[in-house]
N, C-alpha and C positions, 0 to 999 in steps of 0.2 A: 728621644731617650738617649745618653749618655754612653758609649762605649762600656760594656761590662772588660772590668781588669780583669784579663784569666790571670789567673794563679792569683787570685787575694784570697783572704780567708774569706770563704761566705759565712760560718759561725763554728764558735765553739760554745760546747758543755761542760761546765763542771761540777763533778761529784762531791757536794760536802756535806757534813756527819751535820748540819742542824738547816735546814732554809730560810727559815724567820732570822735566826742571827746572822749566817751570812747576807742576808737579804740587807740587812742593818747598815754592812759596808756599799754593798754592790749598787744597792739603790742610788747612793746620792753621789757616788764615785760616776755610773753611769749616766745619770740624768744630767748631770756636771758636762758630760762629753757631749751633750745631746742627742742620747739614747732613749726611748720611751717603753716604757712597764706595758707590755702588749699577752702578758699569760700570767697569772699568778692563784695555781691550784694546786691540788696535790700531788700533780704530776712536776711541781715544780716552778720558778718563774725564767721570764723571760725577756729582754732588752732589746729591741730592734734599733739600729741607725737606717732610717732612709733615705738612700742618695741614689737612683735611678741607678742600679747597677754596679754601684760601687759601695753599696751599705754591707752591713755585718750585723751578726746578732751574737748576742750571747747569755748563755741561758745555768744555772744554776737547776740540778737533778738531786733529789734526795741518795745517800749511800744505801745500801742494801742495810741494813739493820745488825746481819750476821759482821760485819765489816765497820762497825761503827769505832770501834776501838784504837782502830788504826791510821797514827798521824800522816800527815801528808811529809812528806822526807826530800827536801829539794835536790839531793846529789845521787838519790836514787832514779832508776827509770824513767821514765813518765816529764812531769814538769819542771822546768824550773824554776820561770818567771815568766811574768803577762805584761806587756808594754803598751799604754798606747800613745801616740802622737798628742804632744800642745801645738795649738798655733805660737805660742810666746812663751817667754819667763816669766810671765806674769799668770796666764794657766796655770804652771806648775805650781808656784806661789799660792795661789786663791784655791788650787786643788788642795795644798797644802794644808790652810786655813781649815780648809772644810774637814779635811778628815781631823784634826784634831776638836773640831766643834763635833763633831760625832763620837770624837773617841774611839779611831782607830789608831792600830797600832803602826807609829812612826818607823821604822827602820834607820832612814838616811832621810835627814832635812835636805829640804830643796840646796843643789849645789852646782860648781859646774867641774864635769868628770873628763877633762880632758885625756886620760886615759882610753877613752870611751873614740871621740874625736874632736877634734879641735874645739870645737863647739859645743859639747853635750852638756844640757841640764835639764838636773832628773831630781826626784824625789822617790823614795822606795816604800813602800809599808807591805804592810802584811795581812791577811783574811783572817776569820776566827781558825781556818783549819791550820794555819801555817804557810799557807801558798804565796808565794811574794810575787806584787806589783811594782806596777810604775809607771808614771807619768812623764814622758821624755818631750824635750826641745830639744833637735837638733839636728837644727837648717843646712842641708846641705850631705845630710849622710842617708842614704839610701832613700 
């Protein structure tokens, strides 16, 4: 078995006002990464990455119903953004691809943010609740 990273994420949840539509993006966003559909009931669905230790999950939770009204607000509290690692600028690219063959919503076409660091290329979108993503290359930053 593989050294477990302490401090990685082991998983996160996220609360959105519909499952089947987010389901819509998160699905082929995840499955892209090499993530597998391991729950998907009323409690919610769920993404495992298995890597002896170094995997991550993440899992999509329905909103309380009283709470459903309420958009998600990036510069409030709470999140701002979800990032994961490309092997290349060709992932981001083909991720790229993908979310517009599904029809999710684009933010920032695949670019390089040197802003960012030297090196960074990213593409940005967005969930049905507002929650923004991304897809990053960039070899050599943390």
């Amino acid at each position: 078995m593989t050294d477990i990273i302490r401090g990685a994420f082991h998983h996160i949840d996220l609360t959105v006002s519909d499952v089947a539509v987010s389901r819509r993006v998160y699905g082929p966003l995840l499955e892209f990464l090499g993530y597998t559909l391991v729950q998907d009931d009323e409690r919610g669905c769920e993404w495992d990455l298995a890597d002896e230790g170094r995997g991550a999950s993440l899992g999509l939770r329905p909103c309380d119903p009283a709470l459903a009204g309420h958009a998600h607000r990036r510069y409030a509290p709470g999140l701002h953004h979800l990032a994961w690692r490309a092997r290349s600028r060709e992932d981001v690219d083909a991720l790229h691809a993908l979310l517009i063959e599904h029809g999710v919503k684009v933010l920032d076409a695949p670019a390089h943010y040197p802003q960012y660091s030297g090196d960074y290329y990213a593409v940005f979108f967005e969930d049905p609740d507002g929650i923004k993503l991304e897809l990053v290359h960039a070899p050599g930053w943390i």
